[in-house]
C-alpha positions in Angstrom: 101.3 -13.9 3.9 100.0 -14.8 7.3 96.9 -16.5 8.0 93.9 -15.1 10.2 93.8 -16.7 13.8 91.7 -15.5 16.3 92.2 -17.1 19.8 89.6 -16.6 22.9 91.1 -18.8 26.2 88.5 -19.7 27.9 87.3 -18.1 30.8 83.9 -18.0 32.7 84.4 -14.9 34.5 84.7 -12.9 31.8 81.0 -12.3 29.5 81.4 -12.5 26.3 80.9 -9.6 24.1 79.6 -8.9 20.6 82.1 -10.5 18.1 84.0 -12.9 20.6 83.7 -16.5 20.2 81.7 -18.0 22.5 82.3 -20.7 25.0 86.1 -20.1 24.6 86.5 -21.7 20.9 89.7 -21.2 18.7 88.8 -20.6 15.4 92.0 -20.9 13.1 91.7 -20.4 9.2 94.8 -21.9 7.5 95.8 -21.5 4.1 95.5 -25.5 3.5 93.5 -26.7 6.4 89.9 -25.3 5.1 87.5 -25.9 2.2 86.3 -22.9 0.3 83.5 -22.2 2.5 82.9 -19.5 5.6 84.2 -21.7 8.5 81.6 -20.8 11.4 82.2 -17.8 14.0 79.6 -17.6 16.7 78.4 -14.4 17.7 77.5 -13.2 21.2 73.8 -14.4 20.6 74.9 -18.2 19.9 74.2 -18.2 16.5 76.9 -18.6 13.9 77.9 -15.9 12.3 77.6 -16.9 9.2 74.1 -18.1 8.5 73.2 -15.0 6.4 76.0 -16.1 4.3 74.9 -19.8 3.0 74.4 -19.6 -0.7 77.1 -16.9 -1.2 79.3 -17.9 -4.4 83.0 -16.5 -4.1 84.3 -14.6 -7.2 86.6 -16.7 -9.2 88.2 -16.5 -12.9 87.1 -13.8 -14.8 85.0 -12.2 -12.5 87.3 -12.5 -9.6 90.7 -11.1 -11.7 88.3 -8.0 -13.5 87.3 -7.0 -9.8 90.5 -7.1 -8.4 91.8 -5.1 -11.0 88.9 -2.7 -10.4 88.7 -2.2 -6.8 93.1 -1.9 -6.9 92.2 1.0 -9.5 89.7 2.5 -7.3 91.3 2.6 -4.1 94.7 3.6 -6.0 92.9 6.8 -7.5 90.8 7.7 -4.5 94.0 7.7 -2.0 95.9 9.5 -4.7 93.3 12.4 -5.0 94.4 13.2 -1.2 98.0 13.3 -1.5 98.3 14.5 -4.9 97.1 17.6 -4.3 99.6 18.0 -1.2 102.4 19.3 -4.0 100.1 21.0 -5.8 98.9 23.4 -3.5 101.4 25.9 -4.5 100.9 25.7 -7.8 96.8 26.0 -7.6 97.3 29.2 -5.2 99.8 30.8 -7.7 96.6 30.5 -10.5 93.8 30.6 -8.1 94.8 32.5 -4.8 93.4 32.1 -1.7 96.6 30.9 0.2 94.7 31.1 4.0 92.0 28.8 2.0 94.0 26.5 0.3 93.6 23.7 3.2 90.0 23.4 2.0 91.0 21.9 -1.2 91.3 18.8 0.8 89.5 19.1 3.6 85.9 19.6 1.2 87.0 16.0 -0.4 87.4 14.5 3.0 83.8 16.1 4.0 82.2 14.7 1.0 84.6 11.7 1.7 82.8 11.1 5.2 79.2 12.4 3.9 78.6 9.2 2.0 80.9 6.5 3.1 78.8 4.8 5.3 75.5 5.7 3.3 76.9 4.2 0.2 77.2 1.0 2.3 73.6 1.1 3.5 72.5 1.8 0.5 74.5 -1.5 -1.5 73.4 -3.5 1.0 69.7 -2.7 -0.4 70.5 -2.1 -4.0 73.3 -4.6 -4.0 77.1 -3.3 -4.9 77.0 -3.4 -8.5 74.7 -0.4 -9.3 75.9 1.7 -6.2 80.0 1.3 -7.3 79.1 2.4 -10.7 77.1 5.5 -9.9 80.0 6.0 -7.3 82.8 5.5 -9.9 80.8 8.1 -12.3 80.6 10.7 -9.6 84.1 10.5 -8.9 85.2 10.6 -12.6 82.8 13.6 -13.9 83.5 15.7 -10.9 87.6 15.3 -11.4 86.7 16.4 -15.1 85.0 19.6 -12.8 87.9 20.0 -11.0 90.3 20.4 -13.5 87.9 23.1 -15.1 87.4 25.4 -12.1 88.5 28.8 -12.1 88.2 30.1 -8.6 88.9 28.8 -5.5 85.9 28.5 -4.5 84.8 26.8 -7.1 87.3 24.2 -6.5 86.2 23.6 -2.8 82.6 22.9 -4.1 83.5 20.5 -7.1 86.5 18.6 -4.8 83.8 18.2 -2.2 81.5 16.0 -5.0 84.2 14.4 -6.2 85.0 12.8 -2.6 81.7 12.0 -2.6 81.8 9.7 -5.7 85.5 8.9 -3.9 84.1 7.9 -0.4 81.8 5.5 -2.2 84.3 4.1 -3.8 86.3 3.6 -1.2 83.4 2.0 1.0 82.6 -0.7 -1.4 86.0 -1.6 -2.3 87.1 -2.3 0.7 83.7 -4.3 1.3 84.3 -5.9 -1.7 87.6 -7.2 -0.6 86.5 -9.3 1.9 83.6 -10.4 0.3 85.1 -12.4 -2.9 87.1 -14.9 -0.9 86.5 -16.8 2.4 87.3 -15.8 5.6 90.5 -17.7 5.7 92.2 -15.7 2.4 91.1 -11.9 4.0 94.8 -11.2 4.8 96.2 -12.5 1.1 93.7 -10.5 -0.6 94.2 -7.5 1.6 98.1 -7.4 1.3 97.8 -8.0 -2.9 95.0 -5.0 -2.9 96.1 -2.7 -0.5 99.1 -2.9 -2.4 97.5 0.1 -4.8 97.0 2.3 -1.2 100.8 1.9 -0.7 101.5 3.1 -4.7 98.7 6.2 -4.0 100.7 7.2 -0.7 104.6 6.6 -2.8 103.6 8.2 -5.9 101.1 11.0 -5.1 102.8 13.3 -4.2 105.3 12.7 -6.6 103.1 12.3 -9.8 101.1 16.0 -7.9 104.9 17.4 -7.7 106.1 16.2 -11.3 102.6 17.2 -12.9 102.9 20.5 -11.4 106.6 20.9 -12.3 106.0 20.5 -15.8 102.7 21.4 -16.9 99.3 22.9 -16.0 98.4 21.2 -12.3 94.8 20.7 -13.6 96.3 17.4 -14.8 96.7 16.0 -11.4 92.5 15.4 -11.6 91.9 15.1 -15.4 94.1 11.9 -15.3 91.2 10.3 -13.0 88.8 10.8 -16.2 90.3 8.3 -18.6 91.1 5.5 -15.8 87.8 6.1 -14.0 85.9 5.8 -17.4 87.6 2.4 -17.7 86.6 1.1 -13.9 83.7 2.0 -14.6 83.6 -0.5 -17.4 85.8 -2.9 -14.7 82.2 -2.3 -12.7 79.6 -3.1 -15.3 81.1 -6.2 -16.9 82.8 -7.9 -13.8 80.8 -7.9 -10.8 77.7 -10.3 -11.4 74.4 -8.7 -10.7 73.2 -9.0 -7.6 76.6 -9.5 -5.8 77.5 -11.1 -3.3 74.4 -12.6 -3.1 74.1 -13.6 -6.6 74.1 -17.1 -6.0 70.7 -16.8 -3.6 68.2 -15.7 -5.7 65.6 -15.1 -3.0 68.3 -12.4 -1.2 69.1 -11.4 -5.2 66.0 -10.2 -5.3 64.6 -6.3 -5.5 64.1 -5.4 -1.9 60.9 -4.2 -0.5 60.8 -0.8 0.5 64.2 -0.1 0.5 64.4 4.1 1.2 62.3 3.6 4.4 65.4 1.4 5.3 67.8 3.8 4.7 68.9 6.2 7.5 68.6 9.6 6.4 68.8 11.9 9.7 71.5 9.9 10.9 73.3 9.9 7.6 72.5 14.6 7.8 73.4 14.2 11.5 76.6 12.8 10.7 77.7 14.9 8.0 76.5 18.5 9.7 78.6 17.4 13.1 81.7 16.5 11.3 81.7 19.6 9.0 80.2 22.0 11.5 83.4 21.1 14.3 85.4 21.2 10.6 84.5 24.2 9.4 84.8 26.5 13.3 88.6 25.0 13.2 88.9 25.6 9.6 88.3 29.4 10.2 89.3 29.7 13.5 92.4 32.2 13.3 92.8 33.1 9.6 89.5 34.4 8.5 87.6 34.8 12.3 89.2 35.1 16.0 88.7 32.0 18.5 86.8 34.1 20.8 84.5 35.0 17.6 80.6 34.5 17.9 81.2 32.6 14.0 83.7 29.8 15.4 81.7 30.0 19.4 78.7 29.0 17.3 79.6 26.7 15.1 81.1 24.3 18.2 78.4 24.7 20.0 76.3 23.4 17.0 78.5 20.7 16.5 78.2 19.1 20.1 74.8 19.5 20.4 74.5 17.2 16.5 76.5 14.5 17.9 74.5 14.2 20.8 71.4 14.1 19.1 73.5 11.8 16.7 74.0 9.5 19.4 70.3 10.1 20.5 68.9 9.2 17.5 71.2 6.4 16.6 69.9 4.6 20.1 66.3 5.2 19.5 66.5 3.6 15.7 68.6 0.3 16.8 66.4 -0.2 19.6 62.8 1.0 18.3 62.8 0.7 14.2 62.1 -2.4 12.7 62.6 -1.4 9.3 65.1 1.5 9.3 69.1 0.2 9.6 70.8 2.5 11.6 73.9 4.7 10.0 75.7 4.0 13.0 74.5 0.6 14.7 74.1 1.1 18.3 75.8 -1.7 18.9 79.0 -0.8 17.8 78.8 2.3 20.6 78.1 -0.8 23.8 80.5 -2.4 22.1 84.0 -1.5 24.0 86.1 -3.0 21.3 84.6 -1.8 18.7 84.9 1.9 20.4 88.1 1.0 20.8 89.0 -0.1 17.4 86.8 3.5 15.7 88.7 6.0 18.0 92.1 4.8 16.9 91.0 4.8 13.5 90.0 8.0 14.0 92.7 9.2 15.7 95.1 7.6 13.0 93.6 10.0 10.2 95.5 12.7 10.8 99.1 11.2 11.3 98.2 9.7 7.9 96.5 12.6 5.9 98.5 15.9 7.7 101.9 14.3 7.1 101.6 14.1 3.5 99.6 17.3 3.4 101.9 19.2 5.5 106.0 17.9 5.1 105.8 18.7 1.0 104.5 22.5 2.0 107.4 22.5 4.7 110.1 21.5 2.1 109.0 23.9 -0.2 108.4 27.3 1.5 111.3 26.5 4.2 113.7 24.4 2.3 113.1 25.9 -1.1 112.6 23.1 -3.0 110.4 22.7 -6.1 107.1 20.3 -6.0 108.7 17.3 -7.3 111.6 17.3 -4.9 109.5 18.0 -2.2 107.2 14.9 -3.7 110.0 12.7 -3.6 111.3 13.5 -0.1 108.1 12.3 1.3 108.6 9.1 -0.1 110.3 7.8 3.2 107.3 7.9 5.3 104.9 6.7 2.2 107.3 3.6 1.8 107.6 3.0 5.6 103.8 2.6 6.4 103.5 -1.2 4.4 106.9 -2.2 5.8 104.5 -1.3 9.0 101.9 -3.5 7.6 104.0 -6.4 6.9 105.7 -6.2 10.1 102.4 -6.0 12.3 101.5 -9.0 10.4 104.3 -10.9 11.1 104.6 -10.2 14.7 100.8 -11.1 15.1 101.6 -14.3 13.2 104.8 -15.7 14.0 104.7 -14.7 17.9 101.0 -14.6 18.2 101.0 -11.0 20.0 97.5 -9.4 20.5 96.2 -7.0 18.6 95.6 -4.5 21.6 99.7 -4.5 22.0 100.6 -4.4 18.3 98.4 -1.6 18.1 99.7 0.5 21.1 103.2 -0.6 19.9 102.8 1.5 16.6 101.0 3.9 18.6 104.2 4.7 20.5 106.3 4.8 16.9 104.1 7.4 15.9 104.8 9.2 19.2 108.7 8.9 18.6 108.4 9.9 15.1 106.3 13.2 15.2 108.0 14.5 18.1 111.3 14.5 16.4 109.5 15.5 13.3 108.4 18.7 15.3 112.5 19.7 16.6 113.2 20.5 12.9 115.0 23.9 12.5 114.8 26.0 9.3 118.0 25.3 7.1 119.1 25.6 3.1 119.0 21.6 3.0 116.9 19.0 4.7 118.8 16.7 7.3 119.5 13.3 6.6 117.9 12.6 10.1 114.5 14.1 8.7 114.1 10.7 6.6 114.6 8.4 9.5 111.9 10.4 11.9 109.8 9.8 8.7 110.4 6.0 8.5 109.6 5.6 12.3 106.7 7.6 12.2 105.2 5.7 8.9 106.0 2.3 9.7 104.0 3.0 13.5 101.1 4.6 11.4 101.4 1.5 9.3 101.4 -1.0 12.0 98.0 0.3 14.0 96.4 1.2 10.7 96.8 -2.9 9.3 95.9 -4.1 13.0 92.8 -2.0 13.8 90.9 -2.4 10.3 92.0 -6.2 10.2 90.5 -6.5 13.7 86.7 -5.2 12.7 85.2 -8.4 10.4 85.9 -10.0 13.8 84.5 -8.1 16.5 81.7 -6.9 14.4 78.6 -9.4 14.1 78.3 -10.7 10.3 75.1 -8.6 9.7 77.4 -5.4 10.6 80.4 -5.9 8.7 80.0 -4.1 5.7 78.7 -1.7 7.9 81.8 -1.8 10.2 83.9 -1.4 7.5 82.6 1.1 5.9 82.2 3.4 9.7 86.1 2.5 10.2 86.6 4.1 6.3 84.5 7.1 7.3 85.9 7.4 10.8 89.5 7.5 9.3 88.2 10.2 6.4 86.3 12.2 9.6 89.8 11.8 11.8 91.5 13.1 8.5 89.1 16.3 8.3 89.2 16.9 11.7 92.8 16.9 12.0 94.0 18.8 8.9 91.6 21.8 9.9 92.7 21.5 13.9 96.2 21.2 12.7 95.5 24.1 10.0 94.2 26.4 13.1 97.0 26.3 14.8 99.6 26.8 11.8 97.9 30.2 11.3 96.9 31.3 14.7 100.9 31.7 15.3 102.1 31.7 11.7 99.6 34.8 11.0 100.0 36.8 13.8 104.0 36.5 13.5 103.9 37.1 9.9 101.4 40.0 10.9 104.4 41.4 13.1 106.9 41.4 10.7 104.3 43.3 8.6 103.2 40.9 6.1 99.2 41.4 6.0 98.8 38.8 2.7 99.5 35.3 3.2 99.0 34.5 -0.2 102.8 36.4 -0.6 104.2 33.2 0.9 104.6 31.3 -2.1 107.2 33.6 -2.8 109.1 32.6 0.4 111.3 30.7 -2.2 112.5 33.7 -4.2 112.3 36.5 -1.8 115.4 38.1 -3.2 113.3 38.7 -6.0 110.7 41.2 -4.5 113.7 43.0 -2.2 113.3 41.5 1.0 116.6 41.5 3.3 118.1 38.0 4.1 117.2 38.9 7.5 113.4 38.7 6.5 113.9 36.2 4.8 115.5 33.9 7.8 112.8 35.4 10.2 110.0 34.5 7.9 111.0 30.8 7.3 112.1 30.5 11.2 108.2 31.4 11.6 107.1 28.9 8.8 109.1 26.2 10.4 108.0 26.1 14.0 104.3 26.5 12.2 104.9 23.1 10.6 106.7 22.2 14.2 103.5 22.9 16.2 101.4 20.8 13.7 104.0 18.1 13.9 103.4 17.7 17.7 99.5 17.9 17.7 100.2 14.6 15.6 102.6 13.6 18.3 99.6 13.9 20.6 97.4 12.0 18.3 99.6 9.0 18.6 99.3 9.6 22.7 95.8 9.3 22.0 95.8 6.0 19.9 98.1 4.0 22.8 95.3 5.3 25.1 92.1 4.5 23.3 93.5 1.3 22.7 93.2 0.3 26.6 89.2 -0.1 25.6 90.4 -3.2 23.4 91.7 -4.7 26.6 90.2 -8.2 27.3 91.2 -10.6 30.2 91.0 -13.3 27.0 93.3 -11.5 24.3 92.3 -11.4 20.5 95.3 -12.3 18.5 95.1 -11.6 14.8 97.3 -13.9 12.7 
């Protein structure tokens, strides 16, 4: 696996910015070339980068192996709990109705998902990560134990949305954790070997959701979290030392002094009532209320005015507080780059989270297959984003390409891939061609998505990289949310009112698409109503087209005279 290098040319017209290593330095970090220790990284200021991090004692032996294990278990089961349901969906709707709703079965995990991401962060960094993970991992395994009981819809909105809660956390501190067991110059080994269990989740979801559903009662799909989160949580208590990573500094070990005033809670609300305020108004917006409606007006108005006194508040706390660390450092918002780096992260969550959410529902109700088929034809475009991964790697190493046109390069993939995704015409079978637009689409998403979060532990300074990880985690879980409800509006504003022509009032009957014959509908019905279905899932296919537009555009902010090249 390819090494990280990160090469500034020197150049004195150019100022430098956070993260970029002053005075034109090339910092390499080769597998044999470096001791264990953090090699040093100025920042913008002068100072290294690392100074916070003398005293830190890397994971190794026991310790290092049971976290591993625990964080590829985490990651593996919080990833799976978005595309597993994707197969499912049918299934739940036959037993719970409330078709038109069903898209809020994920959408309330990726809300709770976004609601605590970055909070979690803030609040290991006080607490430290061993206390925070566990509570995390029990939230996440008592709420999949809710899930599986629920017997409404609605109650399985509210009890998906804890359990991303307890999920996001998870997420955030795995993914911290990753980069904080080995030096600098082992990221990329460690990342490949973990993200390993993100590449299973995105393969085998939707296959384990389809063959679960297939076979047996689809409340399965979240009791299995309960046995293997009981046993993380075990993973949590007995393998990371108290007081990680700082366990080896007793002064920085310590229980901190007054740690809730540090923690910011209106940004943290702020956050979490923009995202699910401009959520919700798409969420709605033409299957239960109109566009022009005062309900979806309202609520995006709301939601504008919250990120702007987000942004607001976010200034007035980095510059002004003392005490209080920032949810959202202000720095990372003067930081080009770094805005950069978020908005294509953001803008990657729905190419990521709509495919596998949408694709199984089209092979289903268009193409007639059962959930596990329809699991196992996804598996192109699950397989296809690591071969992205490991080719973004190798193209950054071997011919030392920046990051800003790796990045754009996968953006264009994903353009490619989507927009041939969204010509499909409704047919008996799928076409062979159907796996190929899913393997150029995947292996684009997988290129940008390795480049941008590889990119943030070194454009962000060393004080805000856990913080900066965890913002790119809840920025891709925000982009995801976004998305799957924009993407959800416009299946139904044309889906419904077509549907609405051909006189069916109930879109809950569309699960029975597949057997039409069965309630006396006319094959001409039939062929009219999966027509409609298909350019539905068409439309949603090109919004992602335009999300991948968006990326190669976004990406122009990472544009520096002196190139960063990840290797």
């Amino acid at each position: 696996m390819h090494s990280f290098t990160i090469e500034m040319e020197p150049d004195s017209s150019d100022s430098p910015e956070k993260g970029d290593a002053s005075g034109g330095s090339e910092v390499r970090h080769g597998n044999a070339a470096l001791p264990e220790t953090l090699p040093t990284l100025p920042n913008s200021d002068g100072n290294d980068a690392n100074d916070d991090d003398v005293g830190i004692i890397y994971l190794q032996g026991f310790h290092f192996w049971i976290v591993s294990f625990l964080n590829a278990i985490m990651l593996f089961l919080v990833q799976t709990e978005i595309s597993i349901v994707t197969t499912s969906l049918i299934s739940i709707t036959e037993d719970l109705g409330g078709f038109d709703t069903s898209s809020w079965v994920l959408s309330s995990y990726l809300l709770g998902y976004v609601g605590v991401v970055v909070i979690a962060c803030k609040l290991s960094d006080i607490f430290h990560r061993k206390p925070i993970f566990a509570l995390c991992i029990f939230i996440f395994t008592v709420f999949s134990g809710g899930c599986a009981a629920a017997r409404t819809m609605p109650q399985l909105i509210i009890l998906r949305a804890f359990q991303g809660v307890g999920g996001g956390g998870s997420y955030a501190l795995s993914t911290i954790m990753i980069i904080e067991m080995v030096p600098p110059h082992k990221y990329s080994t460690q990342v490949a070997y973990t993200g390993i269990a993100i590449v299973l989740a995105m393969v085998l979801g939707p296959i384990i959701g389809g063959s679960i559903s297939s076979n047996t009662t689809w409340r399965w799909i979240f009791l299995f979290n309960v046995p293997i989160g009981a046993l993380g949580l075990v993973f949590a208590l007995v393998g990371i030392p108290n007081g990680f990573p700082y366990h080896g500094r007793p002064d920085m070990a310590a229980k901190p002094t007054q740690p809730l005033a540090r923690l910011d809670l209106p940004g943290c609300m702020l956050l979490l009532l923009a995202t699910m305020s401009f959520t919700a108004a798409f969420q709605e917006a033409g299957s239960q209320f109109p566009w022009k409606s005062a309900y979806v007006i309202v609520l995006l108005i709301v939601s504008v005015v919250l990120w702007l006194v987000l942004l607001v508040w976010e200034r007035h706390v980095t510059q002004s507080s003392k005490l209080r660390e920032p949810v959202l450092p202000w720095r990372f918002l003067t930081n080009r780059v770094m805005v950069g780096i978020l908005l294509g992260i953001v803008l990657l969550g729905g190419p990521l989270t709509v495919t596998a959410f949408q694709l199984p529902q089209r092979f289903q109700l268009v193409n007639g297959l059962s959930s596990l088929d329809a699991g196992v034809r996804l598996v192109p475009f699950g397989g296809a984003v690591p071969v992205g991964t490991i080719t973004s790697a190798a193209v950054a190493g071997k011919l030392r390409v920046p990051a800003i046109y790796i990045t754009i390069s996968g953006a264009l993939l994903q353009v490619v891939g989507f927009a041939l995704l969204g010509t499909l015409q409704p047919s008996a079978g799928i076409p062979a061609a159907v796996y190929g637009y899913q393997v150029i689409a995947g292996v684009g998403c997988g290129i940008s998505f390795q480049t941008l979060f590889l990119t943030i532990p070194f454009t962000a300074d060393k004080c805000d990289q856990a913080v900066g990880l965890g913002t790119a985690s809840q920025s891709r879980a925000m982009g995801s949310a976004i998305m799957v409800a924009i993407s959800t509006s416009i299946f139904n504003d044309y889906v419904l009112s077509e549907l609405s022509a051909l006189g069916i009032s109930d879109p809950s009957s569309l699960i029975e698409t597949q057997n039409m014959t069965g309630i006396g509908a006319s094959s001409e019905l039939q062929d009219e109503t999966k027509r409609i279905l298909s350019e539905g899932y068409n439309r949603q296919m090109l919004v992602l087209c335009a999300c991948g537009a968006a990326q190669a555009v976004v990406a122009l902010l990472m544009w520096k005279k002196n190139q960063i090249r990840i290797a």
